[in-house]
C-alpha positions in Angstrom: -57.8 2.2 -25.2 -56.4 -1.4 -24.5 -53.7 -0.7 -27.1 -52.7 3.0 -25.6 -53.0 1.0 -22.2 -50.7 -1.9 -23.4 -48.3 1.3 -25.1 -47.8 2.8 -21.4 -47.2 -0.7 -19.6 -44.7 -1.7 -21.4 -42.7 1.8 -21.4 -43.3 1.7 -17.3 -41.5 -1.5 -17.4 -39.2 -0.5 -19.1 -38.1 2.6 -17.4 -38.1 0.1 -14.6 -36.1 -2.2 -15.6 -33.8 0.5 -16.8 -33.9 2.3 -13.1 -32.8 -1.5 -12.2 -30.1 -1.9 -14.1 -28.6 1.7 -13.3 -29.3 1.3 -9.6 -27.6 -2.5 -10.0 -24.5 -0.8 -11.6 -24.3 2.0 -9.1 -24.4 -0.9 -6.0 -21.6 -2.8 -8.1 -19.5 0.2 -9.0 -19.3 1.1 -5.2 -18.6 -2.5 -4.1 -15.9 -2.9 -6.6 -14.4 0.7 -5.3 -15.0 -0.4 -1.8 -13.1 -3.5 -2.6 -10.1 -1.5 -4.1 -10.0 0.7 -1.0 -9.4 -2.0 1.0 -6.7 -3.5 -1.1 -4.6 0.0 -0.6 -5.5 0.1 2.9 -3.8 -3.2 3.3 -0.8 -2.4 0.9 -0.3 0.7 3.3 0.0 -1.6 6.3 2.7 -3.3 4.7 4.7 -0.6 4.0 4.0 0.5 7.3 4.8 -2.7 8.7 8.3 -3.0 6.8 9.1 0.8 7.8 8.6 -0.1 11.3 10.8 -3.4 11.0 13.7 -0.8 9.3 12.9 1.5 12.0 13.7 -0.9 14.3 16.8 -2.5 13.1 18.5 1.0 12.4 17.7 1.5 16.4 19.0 -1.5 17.2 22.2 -1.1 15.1 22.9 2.2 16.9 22.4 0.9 20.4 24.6 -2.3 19.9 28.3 -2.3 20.5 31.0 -1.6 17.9 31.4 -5.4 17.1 27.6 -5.6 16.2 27.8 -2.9 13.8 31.2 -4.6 12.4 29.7 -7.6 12.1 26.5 -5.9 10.0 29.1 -3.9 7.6 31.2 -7.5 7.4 28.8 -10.1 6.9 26.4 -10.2 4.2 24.3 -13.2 5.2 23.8 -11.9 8.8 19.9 -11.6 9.9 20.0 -7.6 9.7 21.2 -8.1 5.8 18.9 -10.9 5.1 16.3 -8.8 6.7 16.8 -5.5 4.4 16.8 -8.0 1.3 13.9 -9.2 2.2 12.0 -5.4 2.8 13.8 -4.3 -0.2 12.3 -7.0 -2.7 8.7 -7.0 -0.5 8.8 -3.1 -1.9 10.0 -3.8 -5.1 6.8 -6.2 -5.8 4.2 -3.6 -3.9 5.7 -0.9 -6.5 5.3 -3.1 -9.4 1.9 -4.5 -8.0 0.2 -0.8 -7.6 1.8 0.5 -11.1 -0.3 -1.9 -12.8 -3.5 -2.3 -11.0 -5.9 -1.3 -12.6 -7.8 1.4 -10.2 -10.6 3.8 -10.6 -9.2 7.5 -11.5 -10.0 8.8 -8.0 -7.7 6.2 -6.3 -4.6 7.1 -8.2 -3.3 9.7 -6.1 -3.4 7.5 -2.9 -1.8 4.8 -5.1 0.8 6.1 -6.4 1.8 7.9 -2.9 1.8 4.1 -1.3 3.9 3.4 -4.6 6.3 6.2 -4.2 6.7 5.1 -0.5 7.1 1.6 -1.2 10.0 2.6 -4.0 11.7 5.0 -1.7 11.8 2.4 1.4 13.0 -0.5 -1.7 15.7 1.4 -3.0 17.1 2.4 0.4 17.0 -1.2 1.6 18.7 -2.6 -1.6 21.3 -0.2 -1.1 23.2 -2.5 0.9 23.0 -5.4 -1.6 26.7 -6.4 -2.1 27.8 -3.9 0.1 30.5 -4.7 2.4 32.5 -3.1 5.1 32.4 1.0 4.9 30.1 0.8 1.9 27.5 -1.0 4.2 28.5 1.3 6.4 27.8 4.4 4.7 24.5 2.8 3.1 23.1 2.8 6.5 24.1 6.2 7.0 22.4 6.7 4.4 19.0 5.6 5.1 16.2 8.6 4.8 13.2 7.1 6.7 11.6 10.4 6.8 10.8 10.7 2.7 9.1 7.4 3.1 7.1 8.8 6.2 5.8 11.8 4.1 4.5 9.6 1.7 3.1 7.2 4.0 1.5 10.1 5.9 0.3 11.6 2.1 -1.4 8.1 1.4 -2.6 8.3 4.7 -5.0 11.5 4.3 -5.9 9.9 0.8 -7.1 6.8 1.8 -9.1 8.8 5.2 -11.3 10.3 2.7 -11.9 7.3 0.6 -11.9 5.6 3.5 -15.0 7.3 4.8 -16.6 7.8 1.4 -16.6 3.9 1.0 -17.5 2.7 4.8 -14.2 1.2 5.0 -13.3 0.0 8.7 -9.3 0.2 8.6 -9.6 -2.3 11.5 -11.7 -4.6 9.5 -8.5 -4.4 7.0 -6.3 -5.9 9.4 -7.8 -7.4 12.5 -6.5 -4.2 14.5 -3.3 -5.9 14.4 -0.5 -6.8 12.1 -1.2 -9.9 10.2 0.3 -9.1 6.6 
């Protein structure tokens, strides 16, 4: 009896320790998911965050006066330029940076929607890159926020589900401000 005894001890702790290391697994999968969700939650803020500034400088650049809009098309080192340089390689990194993370299947879709955003709002920023005069002109013309926005907003019910799935705080991403 001791030896059937010893037989069915040992087979409990192993179907223990086997419950253990599946239910260990199962915590760490959904912490490293978690942890993934958070890092596209925070990649969307920035393309949020550089939309806005382009946003904003495309207002500002059609409520200024002739001469400001001269001196835009004229002057490749003004602030404005400097400033769309700067978006456009920002989104040129982000693209690059979520085409080779390596992310659980699920979280493609929401990735590559941030990517497609981040490429759209890169390539229409670079478009002024030495660009002078009526081609600067025409390249801010040019600009098609509202491509980026639909990816942005795509991204957007992505990442709500995962969001949720995961107990992700958006807020907890970024303070509930902006500090990317």
């Amino acid at each position: 009896m001791s030896q059937v005894l010893a037989i069915v001890l040992i087979v409990i702790a192993a179907l223990v320790g086997i419950a253990g290391i599946g239910a260990g697994a199962f915590v760490l999968w959904r912490r490293t998911v978690r942890r993934y969700v958070v890092v596209l939650v925070s990649n969307r803020e920035r393309v949020r965050a550089s939309l806005s500034i382009v946003e904003s400088l495309v207002a500002t650049l059609a409520s200024g006066s002739d001469g400001d809009l001269v001196a835009f098309a004229l002057d490749a080192t003004s602030d404005e330029r400097r400033t769309l340089e700067e978006i456009a390689a920002r989104m040129e990194f982000l693209t690059g940076e979520l085409a080779t993370m390596p992310l659980p299947k699920h979280l493609w879709d929401s990735a590559n929607e941030l990517a497609d955003a981040a490429e759209l709002l890169g390539a229409q920023t670079r478009a002024f890159v030495g660009k002078e005069g009526s081609d600067a002109l025409d390249a801010l013309a040019g600009i098609d926020l509202a491509s980026v926005i639909g990816h942005i907003d795509a991204a957007d019910m992505l990442l709500a589900e995962l969001v949720e799935r995961y107990g992700v705080d958006d807020t907890a991403v970024y303070g509930g401000g902006l500090y990317i």
